[in-house]
Residue frames as a rotation matrix with the C-alpha (Angstrom) as fourth column:
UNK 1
-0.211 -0.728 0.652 127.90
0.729 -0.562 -0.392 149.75
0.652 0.393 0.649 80.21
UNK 2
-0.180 0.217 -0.959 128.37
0.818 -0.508 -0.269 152.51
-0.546 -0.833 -0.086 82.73
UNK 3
0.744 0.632 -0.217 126.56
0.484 -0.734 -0.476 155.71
-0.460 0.250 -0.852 82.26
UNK 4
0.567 -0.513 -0.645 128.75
-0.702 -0.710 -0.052 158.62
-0.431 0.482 -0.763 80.00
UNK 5
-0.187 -0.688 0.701 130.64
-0.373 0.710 0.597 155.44
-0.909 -0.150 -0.390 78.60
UNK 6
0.340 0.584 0.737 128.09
0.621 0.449 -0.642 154.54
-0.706 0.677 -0.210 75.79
UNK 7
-0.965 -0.255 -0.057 128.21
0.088 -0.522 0.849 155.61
-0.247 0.814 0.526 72.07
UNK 8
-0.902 0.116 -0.415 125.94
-0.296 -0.867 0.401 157.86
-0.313 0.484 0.817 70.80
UNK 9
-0.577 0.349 -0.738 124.75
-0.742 0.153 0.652 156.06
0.341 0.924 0.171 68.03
UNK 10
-0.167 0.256 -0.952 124.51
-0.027 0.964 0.264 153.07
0.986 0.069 -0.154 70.27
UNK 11
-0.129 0.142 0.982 122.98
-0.762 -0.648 -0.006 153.25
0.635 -0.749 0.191 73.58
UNK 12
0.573 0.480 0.665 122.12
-0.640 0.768 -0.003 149.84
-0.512 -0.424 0.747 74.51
UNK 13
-0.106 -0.493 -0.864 124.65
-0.973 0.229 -0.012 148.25
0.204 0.839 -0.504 72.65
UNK 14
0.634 0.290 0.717 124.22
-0.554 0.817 0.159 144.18
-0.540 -0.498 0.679 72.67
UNK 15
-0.489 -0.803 -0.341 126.26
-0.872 0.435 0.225 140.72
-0.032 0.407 -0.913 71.96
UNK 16
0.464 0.440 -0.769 125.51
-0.167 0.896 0.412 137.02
0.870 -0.063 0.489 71.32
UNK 17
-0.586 -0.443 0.678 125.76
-0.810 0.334 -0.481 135.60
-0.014 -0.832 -0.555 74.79
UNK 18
-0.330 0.134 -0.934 124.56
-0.112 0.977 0.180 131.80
0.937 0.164 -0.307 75.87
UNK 19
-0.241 0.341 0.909 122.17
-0.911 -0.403 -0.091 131.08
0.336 -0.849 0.408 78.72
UNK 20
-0.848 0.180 -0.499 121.84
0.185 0.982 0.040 127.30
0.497 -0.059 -0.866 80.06
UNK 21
-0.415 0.898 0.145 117.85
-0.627 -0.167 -0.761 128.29
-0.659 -0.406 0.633 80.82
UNK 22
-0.303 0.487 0.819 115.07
0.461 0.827 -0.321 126.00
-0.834 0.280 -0.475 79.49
UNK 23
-0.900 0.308 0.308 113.99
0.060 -0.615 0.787 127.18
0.432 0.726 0.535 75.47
UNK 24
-0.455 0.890 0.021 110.55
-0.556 -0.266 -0.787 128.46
-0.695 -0.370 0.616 75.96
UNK 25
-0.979 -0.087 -0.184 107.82
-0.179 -0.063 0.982 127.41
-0.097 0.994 0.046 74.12
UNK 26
-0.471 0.882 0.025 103.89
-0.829 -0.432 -0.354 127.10
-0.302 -0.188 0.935 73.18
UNK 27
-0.332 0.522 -0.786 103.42
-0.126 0.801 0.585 123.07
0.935 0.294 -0.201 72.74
UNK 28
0.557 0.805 -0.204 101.47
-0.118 0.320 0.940 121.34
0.822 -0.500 0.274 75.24
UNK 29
0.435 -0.592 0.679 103.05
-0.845 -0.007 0.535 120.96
-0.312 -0.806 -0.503 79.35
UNK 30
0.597 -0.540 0.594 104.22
0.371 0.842 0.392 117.14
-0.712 -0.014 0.702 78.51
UNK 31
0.654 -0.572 0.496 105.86
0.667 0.128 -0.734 118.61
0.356 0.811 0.465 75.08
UNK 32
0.715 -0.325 0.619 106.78
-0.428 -0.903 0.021 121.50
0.552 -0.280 -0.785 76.85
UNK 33
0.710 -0.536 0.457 108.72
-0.625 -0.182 0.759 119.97
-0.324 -0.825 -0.464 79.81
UNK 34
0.672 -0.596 0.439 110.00
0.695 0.713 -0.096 117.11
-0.256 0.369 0.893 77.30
UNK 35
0.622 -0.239 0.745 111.82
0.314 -0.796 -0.518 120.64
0.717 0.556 -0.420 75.51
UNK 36
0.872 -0.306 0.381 112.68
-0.488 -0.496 0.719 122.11
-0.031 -0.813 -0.582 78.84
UNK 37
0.874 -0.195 0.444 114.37
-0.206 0.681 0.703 118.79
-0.439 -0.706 0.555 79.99
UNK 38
0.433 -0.702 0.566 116.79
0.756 0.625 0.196 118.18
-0.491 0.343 0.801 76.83
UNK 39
-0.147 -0.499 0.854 117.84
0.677 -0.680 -0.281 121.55
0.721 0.537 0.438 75.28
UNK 40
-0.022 0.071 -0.997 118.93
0.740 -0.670 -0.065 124.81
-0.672 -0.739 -0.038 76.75
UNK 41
0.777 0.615 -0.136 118.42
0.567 -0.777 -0.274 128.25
-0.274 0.135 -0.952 75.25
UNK 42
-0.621 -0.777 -0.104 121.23
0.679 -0.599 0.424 130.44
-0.392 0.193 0.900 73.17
UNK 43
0.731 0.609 -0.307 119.39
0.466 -0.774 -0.428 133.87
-0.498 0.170 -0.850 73.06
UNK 44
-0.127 -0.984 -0.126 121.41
0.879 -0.171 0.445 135.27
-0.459 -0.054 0.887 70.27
UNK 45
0.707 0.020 -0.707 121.89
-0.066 -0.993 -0.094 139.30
-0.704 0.114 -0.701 69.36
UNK 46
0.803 -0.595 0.035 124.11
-0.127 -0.228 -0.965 140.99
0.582 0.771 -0.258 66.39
UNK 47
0.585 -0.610 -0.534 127.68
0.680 0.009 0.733 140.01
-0.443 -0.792 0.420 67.48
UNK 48
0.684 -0.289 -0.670 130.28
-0.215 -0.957 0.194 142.84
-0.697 0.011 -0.717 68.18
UNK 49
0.974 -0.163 -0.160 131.77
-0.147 0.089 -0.985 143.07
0.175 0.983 0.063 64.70
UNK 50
0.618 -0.770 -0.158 135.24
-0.738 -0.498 -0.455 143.76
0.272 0.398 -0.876 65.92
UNK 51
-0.052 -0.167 0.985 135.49
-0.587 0.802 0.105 140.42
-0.808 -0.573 -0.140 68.07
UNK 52
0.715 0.353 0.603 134.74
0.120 0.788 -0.604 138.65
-0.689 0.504 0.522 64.89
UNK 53
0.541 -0.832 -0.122 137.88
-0.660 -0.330 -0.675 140.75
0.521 0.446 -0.728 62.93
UNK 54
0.091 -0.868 0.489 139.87
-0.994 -0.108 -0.007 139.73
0.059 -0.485 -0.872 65.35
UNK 55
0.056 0.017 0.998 139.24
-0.401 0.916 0.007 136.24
-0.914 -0.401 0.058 65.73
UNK 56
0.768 0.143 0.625 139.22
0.451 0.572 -0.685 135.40
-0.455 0.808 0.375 62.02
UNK 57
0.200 -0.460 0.865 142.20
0.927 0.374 -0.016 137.44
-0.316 0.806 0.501 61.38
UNK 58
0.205 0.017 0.979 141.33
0.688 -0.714 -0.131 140.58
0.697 0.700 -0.158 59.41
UNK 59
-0.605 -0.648 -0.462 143.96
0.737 -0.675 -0.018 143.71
-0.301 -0.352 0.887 60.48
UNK 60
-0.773 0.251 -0.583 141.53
-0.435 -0.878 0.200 146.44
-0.462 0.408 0.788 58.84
UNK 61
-0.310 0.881 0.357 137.74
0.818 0.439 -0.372 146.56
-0.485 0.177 -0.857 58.14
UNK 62
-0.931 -0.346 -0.120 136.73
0.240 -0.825 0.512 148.63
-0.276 0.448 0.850 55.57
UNK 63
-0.025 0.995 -0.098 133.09
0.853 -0.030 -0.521 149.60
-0.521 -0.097 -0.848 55.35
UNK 64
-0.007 0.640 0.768 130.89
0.673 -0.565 0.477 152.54
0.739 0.520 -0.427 53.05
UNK 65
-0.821 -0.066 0.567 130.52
-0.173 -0.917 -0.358 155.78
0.544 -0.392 0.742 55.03
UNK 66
0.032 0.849 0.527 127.19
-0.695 -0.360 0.622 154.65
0.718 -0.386 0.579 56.61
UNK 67
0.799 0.018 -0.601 128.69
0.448 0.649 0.615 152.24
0.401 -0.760 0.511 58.88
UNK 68
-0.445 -0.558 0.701 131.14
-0.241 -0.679 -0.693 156.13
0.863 -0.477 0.167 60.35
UNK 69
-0.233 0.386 0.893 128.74
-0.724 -0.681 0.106 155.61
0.649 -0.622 0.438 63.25
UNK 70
0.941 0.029 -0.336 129.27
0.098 0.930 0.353 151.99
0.323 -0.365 0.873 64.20
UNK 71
-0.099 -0.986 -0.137 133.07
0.123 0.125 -0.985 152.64
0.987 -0.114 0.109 64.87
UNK 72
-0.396 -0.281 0.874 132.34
-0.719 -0.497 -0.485 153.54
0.572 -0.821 -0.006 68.44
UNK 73
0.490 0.252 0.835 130.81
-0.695 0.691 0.199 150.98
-0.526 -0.678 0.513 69.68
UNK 74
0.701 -0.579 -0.417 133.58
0.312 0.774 -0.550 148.45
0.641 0.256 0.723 67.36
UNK 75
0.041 -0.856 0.516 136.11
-0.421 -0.483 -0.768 150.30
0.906 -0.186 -0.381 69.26
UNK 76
-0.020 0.269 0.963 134.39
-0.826 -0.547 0.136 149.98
0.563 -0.793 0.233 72.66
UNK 77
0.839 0.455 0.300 133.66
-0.510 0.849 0.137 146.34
-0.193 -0.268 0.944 72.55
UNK 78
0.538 -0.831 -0.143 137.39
0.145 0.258 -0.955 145.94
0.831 0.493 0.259 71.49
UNK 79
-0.392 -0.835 0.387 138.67
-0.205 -0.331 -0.921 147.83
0.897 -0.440 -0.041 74.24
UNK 80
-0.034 0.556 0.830 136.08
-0.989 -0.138 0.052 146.30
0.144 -0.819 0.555 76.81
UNK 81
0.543 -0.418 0.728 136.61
0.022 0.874 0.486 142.66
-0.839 -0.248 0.484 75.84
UNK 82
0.099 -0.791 -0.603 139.61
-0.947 -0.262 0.187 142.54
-0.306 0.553 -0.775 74.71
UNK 83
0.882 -0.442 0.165 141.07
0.467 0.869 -0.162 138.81
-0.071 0.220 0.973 72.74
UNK 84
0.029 -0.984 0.178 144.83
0.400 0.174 0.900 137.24
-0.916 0.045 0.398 72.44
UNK 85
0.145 -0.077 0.986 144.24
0.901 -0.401 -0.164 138.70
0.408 0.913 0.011 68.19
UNK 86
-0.871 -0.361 -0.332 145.89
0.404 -0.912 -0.068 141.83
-0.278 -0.193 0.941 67.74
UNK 87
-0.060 0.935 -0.350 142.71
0.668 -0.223 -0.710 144.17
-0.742 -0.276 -0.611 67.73
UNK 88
-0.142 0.246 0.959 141.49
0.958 -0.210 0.196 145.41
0.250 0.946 -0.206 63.79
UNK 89
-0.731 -0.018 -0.682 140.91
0.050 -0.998 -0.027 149.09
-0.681 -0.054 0.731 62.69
UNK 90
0.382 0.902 0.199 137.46
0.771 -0.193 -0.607 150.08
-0.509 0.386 -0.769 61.44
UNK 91
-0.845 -0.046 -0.533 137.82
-0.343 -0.717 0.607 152.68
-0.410 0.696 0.590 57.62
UNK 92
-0.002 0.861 0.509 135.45
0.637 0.394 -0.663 154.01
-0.771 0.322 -0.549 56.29
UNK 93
-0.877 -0.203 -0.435 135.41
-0.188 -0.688 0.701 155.59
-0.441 0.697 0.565 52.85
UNK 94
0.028 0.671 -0.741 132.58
-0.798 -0.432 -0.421 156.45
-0.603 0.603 0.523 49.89
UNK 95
0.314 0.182 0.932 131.28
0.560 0.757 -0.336 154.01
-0.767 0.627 0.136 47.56
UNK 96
-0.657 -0.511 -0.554 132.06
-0.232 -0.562 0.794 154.57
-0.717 0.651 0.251 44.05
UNK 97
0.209 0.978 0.003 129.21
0.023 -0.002 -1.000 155.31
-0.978 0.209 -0.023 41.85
UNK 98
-0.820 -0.565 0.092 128.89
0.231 -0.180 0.956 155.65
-0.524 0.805 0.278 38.40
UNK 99
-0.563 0.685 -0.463 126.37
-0.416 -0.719 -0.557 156.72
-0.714 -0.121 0.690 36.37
UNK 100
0.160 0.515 -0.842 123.68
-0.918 0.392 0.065 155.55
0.363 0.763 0.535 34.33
UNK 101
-0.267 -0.182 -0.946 124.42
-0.122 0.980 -0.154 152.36
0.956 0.074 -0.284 36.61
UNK 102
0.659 0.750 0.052 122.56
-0.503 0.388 0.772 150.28
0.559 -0.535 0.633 39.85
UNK 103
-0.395 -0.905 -0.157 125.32
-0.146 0.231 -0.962 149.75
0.907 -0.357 -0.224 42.54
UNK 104
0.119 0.649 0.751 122.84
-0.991 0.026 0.135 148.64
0.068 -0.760 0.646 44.92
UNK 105
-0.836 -0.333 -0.435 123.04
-0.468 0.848 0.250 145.07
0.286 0.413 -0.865 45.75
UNK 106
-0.749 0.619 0.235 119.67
0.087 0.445 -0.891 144.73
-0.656 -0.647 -0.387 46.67
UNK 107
0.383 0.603 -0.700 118.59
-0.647 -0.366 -0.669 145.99
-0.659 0.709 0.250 43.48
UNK 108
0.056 -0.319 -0.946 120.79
-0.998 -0.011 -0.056 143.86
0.007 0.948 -0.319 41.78
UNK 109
-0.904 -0.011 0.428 119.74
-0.246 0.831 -0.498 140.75
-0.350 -0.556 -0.754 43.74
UNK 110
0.002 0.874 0.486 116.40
0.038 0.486 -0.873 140.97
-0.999 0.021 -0.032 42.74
UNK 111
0.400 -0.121 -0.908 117.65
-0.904 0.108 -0.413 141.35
0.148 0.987 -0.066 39.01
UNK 112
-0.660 -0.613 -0.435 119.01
-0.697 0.715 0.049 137.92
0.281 0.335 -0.899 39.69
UNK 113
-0.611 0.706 0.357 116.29
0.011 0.459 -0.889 136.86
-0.791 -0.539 -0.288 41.94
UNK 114
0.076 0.727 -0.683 113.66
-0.445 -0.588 -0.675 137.82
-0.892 0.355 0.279 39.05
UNK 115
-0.112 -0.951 0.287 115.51
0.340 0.235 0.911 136.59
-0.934 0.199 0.297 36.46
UNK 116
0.879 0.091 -0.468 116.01
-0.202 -0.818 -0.538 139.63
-0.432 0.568 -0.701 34.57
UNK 117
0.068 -0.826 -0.559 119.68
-0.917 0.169 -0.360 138.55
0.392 0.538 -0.747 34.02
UNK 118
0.385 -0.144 -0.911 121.24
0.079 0.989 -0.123 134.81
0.919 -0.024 0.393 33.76
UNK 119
0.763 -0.216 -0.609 122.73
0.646 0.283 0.709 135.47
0.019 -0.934 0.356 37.23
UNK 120
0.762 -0.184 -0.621 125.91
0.160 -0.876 0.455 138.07
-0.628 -0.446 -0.638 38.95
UNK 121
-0.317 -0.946 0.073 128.34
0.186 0.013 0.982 137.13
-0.930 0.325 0.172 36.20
UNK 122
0.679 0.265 0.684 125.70
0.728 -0.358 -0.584 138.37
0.090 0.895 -0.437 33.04
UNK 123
-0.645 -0.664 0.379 127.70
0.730 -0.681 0.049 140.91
0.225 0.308 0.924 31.40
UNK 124
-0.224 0.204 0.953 125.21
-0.134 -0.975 0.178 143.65
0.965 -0.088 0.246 32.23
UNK 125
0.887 0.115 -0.447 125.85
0.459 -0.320 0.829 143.41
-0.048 -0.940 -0.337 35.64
UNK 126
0.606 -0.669 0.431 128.21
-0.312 -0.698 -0.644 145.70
0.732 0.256 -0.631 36.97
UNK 127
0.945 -0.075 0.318 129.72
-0.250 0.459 0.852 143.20
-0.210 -0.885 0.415 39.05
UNK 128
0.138 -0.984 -0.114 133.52
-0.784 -0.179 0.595 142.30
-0.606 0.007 -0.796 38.46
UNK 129
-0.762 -0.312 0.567 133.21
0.101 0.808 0.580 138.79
-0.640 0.499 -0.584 36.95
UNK 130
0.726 0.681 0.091 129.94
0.474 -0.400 -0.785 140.98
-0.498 0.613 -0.613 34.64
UNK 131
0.373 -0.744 -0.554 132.82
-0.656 -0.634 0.410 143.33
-0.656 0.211 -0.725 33.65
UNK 132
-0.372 -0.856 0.359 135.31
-0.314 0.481 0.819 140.58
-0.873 0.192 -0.448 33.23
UNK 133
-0.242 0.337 0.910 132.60
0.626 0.771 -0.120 138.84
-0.742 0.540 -0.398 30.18
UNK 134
0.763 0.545 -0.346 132.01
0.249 -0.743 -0.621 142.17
-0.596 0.388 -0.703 28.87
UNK 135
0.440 -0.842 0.311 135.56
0.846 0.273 -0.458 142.44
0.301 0.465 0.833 28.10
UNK 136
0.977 0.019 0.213 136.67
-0.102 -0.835 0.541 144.50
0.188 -0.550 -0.814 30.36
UNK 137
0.202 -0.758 -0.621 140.17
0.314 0.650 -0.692 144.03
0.928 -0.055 0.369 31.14
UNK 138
0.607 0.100 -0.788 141.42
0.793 -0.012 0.609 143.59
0.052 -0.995 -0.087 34.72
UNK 139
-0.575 -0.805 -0.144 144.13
0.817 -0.574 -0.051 146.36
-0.041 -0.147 0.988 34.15
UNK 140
-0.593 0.292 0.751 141.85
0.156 -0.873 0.462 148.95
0.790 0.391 0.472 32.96
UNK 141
0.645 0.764 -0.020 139.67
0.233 -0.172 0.957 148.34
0.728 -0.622 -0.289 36.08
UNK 142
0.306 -0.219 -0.927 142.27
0.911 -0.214 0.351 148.31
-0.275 -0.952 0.134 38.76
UNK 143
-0.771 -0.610 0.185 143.76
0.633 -0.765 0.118 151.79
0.069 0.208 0.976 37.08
UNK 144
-0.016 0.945 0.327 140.42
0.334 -0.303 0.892 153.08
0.942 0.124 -0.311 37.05
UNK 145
0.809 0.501 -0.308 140.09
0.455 -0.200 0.868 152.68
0.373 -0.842 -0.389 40.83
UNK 146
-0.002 -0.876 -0.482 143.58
0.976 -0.107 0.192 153.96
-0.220 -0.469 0.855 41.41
UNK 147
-0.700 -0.049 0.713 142.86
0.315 -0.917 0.246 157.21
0.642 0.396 0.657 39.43
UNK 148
-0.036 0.583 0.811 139.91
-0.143 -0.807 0.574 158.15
0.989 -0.095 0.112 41.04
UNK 149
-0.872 -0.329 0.363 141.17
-0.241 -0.358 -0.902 157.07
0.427 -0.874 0.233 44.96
UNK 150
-0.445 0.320 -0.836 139.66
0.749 0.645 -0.152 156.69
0.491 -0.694 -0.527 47.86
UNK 151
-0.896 -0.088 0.435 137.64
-0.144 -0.869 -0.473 159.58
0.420 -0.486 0.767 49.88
UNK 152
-0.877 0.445 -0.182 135.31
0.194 -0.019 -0.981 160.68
-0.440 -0.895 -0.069 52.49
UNK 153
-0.377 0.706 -0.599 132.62
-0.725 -0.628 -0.284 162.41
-0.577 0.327 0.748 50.20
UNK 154
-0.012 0.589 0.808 130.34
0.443 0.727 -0.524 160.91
-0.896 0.351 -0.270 48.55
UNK 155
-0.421 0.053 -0.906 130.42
-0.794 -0.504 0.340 161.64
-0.439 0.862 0.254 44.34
UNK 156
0.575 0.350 0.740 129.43
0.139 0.849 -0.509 160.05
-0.807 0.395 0.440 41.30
UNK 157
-0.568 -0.822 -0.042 131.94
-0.110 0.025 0.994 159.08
-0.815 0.569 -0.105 38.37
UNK 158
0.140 0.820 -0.556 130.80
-0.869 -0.167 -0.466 159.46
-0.474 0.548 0.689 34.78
UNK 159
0.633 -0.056 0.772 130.59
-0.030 0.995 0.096 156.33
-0.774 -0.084 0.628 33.43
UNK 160
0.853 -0.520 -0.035 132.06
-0.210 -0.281 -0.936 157.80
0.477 0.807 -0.349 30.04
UNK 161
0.269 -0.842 0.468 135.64
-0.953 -0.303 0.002 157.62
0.140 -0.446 -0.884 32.42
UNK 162
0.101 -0.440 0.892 135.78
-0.720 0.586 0.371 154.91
-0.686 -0.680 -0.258 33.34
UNK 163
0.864 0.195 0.465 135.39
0.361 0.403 -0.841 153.58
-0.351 0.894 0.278 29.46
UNK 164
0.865 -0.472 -0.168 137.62
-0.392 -0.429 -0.814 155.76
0.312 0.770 -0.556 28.43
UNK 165
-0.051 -0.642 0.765 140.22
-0.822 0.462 0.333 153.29
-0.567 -0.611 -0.552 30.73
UNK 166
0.140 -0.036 0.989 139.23
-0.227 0.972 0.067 150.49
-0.964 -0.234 0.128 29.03
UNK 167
0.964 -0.090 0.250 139.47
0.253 0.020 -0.967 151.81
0.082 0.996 0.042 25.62
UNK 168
0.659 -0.751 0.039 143.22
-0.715 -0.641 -0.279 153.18
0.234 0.156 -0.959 26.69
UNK 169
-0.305 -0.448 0.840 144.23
-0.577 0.789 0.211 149.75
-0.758 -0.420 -0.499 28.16
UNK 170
0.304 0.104 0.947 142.72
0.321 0.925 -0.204 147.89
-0.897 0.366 0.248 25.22
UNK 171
0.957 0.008 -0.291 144.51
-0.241 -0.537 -0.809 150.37
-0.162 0.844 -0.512 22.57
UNK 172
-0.168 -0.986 -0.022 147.88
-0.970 0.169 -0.176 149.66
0.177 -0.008 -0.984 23.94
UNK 173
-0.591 -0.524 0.614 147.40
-0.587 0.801 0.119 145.66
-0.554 -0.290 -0.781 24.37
UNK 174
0.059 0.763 0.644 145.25
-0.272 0.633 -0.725 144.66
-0.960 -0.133 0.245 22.08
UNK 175
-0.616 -0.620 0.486 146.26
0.488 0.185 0.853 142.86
-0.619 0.763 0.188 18.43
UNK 176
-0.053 0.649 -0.759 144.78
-0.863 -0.412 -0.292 144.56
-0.502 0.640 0.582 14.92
UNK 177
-0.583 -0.188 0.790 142.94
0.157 0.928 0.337 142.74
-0.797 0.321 -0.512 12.63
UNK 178
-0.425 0.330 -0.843 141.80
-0.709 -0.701 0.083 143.12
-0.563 0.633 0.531 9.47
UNK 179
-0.718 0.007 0.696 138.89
0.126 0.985 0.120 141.92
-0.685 0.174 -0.708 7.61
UNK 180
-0.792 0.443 -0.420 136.62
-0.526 -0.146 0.838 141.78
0.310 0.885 0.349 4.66
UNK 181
-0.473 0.792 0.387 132.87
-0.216 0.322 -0.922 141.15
-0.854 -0.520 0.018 5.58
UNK 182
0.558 0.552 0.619 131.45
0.298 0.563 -0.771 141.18
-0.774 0.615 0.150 2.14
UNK 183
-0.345 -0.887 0.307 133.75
0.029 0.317 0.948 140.51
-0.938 0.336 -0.084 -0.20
UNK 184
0.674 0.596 -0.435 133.33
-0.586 0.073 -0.807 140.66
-0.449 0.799 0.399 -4.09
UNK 185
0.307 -0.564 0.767 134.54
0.084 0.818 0.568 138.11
-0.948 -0.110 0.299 -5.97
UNK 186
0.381 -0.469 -0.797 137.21
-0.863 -0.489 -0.125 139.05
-0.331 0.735 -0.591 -8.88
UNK 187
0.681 -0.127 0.721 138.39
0.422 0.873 -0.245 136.87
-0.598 0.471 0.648 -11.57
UNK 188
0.330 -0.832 -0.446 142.15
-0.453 -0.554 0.698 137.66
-0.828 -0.028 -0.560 -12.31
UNK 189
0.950 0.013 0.311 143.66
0.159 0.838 -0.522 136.38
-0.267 0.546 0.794 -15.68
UNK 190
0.460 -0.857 -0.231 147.69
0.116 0.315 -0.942 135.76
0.880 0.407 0.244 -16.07
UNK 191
0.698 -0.173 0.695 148.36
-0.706 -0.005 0.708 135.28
-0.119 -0.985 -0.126 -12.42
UNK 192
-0.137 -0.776 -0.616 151.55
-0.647 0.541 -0.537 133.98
0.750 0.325 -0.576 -12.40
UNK 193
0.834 0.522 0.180 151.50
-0.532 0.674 0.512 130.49
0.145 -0.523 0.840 -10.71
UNK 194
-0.278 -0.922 0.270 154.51
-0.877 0.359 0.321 127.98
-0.393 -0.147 -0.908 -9.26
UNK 195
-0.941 -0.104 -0.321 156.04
-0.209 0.926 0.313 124.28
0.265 0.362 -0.894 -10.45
UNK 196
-0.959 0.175 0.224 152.58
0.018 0.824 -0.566 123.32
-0.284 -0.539 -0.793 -8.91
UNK 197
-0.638 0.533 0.556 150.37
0.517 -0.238 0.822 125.20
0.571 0.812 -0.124 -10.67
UNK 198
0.336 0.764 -0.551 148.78
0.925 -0.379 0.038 127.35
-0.180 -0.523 -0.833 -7.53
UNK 199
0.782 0.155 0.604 148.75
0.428 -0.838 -0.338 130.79
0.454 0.523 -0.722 -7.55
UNK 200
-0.415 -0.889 -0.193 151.65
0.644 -0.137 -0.752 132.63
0.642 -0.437 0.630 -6.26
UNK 201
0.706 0.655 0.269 151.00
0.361 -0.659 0.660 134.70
0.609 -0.368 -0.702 -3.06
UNK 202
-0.421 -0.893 0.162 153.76
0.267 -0.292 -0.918 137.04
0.867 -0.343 0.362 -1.56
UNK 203
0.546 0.512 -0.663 153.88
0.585 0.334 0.739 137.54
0.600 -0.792 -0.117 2.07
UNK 204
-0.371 -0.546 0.751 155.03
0.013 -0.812 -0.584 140.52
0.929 -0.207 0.308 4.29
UNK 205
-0.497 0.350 -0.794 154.88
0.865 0.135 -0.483 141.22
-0.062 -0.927 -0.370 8.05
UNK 206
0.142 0.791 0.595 152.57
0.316 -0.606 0.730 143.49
0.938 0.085 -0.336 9.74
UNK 207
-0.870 -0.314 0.381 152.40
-0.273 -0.337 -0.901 145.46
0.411 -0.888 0.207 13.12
UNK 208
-0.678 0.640 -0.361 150.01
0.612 0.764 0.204 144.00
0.407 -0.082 -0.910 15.35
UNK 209
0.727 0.505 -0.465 149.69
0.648 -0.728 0.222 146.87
-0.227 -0.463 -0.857 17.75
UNK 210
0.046 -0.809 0.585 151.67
0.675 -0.407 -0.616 150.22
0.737 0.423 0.527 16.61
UNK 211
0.832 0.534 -0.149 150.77
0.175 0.002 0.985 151.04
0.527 -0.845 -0.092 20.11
UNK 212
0.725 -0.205 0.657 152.80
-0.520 0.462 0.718 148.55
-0.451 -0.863 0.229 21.26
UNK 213
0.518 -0.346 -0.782 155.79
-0.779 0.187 -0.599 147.55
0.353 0.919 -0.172 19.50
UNK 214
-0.402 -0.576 0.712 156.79
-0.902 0.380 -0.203 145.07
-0.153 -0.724 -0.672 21.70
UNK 215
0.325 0.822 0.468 154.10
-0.553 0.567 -0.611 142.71
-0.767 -0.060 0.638 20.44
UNK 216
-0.523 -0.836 0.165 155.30
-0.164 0.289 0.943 140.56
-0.836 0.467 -0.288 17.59
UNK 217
-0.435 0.276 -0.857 154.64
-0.664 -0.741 0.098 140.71
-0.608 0.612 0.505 14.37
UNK 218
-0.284 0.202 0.937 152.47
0.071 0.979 -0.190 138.74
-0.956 0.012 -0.292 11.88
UNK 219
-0.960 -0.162 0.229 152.64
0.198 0.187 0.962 137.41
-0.199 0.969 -0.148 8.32
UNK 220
0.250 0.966 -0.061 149.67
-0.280 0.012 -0.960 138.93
-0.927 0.257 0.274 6.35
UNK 221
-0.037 0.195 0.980 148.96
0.948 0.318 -0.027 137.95
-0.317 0.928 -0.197 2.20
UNK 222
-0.649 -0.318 -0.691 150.18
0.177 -0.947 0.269 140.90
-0.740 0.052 0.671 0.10
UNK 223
-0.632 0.636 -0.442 147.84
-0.664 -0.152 0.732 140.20
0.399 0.756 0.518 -2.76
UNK 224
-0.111 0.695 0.710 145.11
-0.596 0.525 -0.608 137.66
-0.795 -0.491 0.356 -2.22
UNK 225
-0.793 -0.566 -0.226 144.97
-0.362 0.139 0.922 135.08
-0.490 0.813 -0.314 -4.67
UNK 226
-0.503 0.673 -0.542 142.43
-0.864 -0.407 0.296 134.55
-0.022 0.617 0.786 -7.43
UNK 227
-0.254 0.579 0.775 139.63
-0.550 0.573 -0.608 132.64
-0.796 -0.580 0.173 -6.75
UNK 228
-0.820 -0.563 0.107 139.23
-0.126 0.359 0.925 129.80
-0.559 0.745 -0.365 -9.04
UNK 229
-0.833 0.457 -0.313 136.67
-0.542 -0.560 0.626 129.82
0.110 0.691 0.714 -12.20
UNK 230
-0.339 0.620 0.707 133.48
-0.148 0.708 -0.691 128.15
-0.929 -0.339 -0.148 -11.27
């Protein structure tokens, strides 16, 4: 690169180039020249990210705020070797934190490495398919990230918020149900009964979600009938 030409960040910038030179190495001269004689040497370096966009495709890289100071040298190596792929656009925006939660993935690698949790889908990861087993629903997450947007700054969200999404997305779509956990057991006498001799038991609808009235409705047991005499 010619002098005033360089980025900043990246003075020496470097690629993966190929060199048809002998590999080196520290076995003996016969093993050595046997090495020499049948393989050549690929001395590779980090390659320039934006040559790899382009060649695989991707119209927009989107990266964390701490890769603002790589754009100049993705540009540079774009506009210095150019390819036949239209040439990608480096964004960068803020992670999205949350509190009371590890959004590191090196921290949460060695919770898997370690095995502290069963692996990136345990429900206490905060990973998307962790979410998804927690019962998260996918609606309440993608509204989530739509409400709070994209930006330059760096913040943290309270995690309370981002609950309160998933309790507003599972109020409106989720069915009621009612139930009796510990029951007492009641002995009824002149329960009227049919030709068959079981108890009669009348039957009325219910609202699943008054939420959501769009859901359809379902047949609950207006009385319960009487449980028979042991």
């Amino acid at each position: 690169m010619e002098d005033g030409s360089r980025p900043g960040s990246h003075p020496s910038p470097m690629a993966t180039c190929t060199l048809a030179t002998p590999r080196p190495s520290s076995l003996t001269s016969a093993s050595r020249r046997t090495s020499a004689a049948s393989a050549t040497c690929v001395w590779t370096t980090p390659t320039p990210h934006g040559q790899s966009d382009a060649i695989e495709g991707v119209t927009h890289s989107l990266c964390s705020l701490e890769f603002n100071s790589h754009r100049p040298l993705y540009d540079w190596f774009l506009a210095h070797v150019p390819l036949d792929a239209p040439a990608p656009k480096q964004r960068e925006f803020a992670r999205l934190e949350l509190t009371h939660t590890i959004t590191s993935k090196r921290r949460l690698r060695s919770l898997v490495t370690d095995g502290v949790v069963d692996g990136w889908d345990d429900p206490r990861m905060p990973t998307l398919r962790g979410m998804r087993r927690r019962g998260y629903p996918a609606a309440a997450i993608r509204a989530f990230c739509q409400a709070v947007g994209t930006t330059k700054n760096n913040s943290v969200k309270a995690i309370e918020e981002f609950e309160s999404f998933v309790r507003r997305e599972l109020n409106a779509t989720t069915q009621r149900r009612m139930a009796v956990l510990h029951p007492l057991k009641l002995v009824l006498d002149g329960w009227p009964t049919d030709e068959n001799g079981n108890p009669v038991v009348e039957w009325f609808e219910l609202v699943n979600n008054p939420e959501n009235p769009r859901l359809p409705r379902g047949p609950a047991p207006q009385v319960l009938p009487p449980l028979p005499r042991s």
